[in-house]
C-alpha positions in Angstrom: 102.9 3.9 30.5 101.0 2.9 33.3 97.4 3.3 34.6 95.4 1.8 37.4 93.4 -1.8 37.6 91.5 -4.2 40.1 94.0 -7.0 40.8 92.8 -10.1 42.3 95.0 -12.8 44.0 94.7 -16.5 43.1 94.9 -18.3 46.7 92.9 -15.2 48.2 90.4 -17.8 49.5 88.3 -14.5 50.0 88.7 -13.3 46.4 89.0 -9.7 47.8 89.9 -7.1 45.0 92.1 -4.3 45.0 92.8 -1.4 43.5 96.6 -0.7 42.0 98.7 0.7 39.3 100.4 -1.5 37.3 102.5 -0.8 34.0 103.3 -1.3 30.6 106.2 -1.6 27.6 106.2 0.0 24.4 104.0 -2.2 23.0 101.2 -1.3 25.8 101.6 -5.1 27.5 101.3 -5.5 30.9 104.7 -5.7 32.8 104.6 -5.2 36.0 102.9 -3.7 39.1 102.9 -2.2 42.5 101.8 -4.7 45.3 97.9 -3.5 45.9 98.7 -4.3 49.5 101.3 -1.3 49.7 100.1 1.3 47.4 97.8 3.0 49.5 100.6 3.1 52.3 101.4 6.2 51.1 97.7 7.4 50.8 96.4 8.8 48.1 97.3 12.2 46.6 98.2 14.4 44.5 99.6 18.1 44.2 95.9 19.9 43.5 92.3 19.3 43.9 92.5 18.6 40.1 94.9 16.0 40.0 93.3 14.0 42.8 90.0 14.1 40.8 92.3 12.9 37.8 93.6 10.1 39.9 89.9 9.3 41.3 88.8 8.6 37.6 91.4 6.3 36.5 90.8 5.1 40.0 87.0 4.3 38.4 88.2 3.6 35.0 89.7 0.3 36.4 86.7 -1.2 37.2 86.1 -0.9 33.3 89.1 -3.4 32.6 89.9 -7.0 32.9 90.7 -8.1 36.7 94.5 -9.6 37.0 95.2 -12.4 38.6 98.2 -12.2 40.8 99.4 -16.2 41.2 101.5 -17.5 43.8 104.6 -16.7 42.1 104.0 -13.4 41.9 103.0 -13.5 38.3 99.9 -11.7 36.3 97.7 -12.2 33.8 94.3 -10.7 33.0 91.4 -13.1 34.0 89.7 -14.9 31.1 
């Protein structure tokens, strides 16, 4: 499963936030994600003007969630 969230890196003296999709095992934990600073290389998109709207509110839902941290080690974890 996956979805999208605001990720956050730890020695971002800035504490900019991004926006990325990240993803989950069976048991709906977090394991893994795509680097925020690529996944708008691509653009944003999808097939139909649907879809794209669908994408925009996950897109918003994120801002629901949890921030994750993204360490220096390239670990995450949701921040407390």
């Amino acid at each position: 499963m996956w979805n999208y969230r605001v990720f956050r890196y730890e020695q971002d003296e800035e504490n900019k936030l991004y926006i990325s999709e990240c993803y989950y095992d069976d048991k709906k934990e977090l394991k893994g994600y795509v680097s925020p600073l690529d996944i708008f290389n691509k653009g944003l998109w999808d097939e139909n003007l649907d879809g794209l709207r669908e994408v925009l509110h996950m897109l918003l839902q994120a801002t629901t969630r949890p921030i994750i941290i993204i360490s220096e080690d390239e670990s995450i974890r949701e921040e407390s």
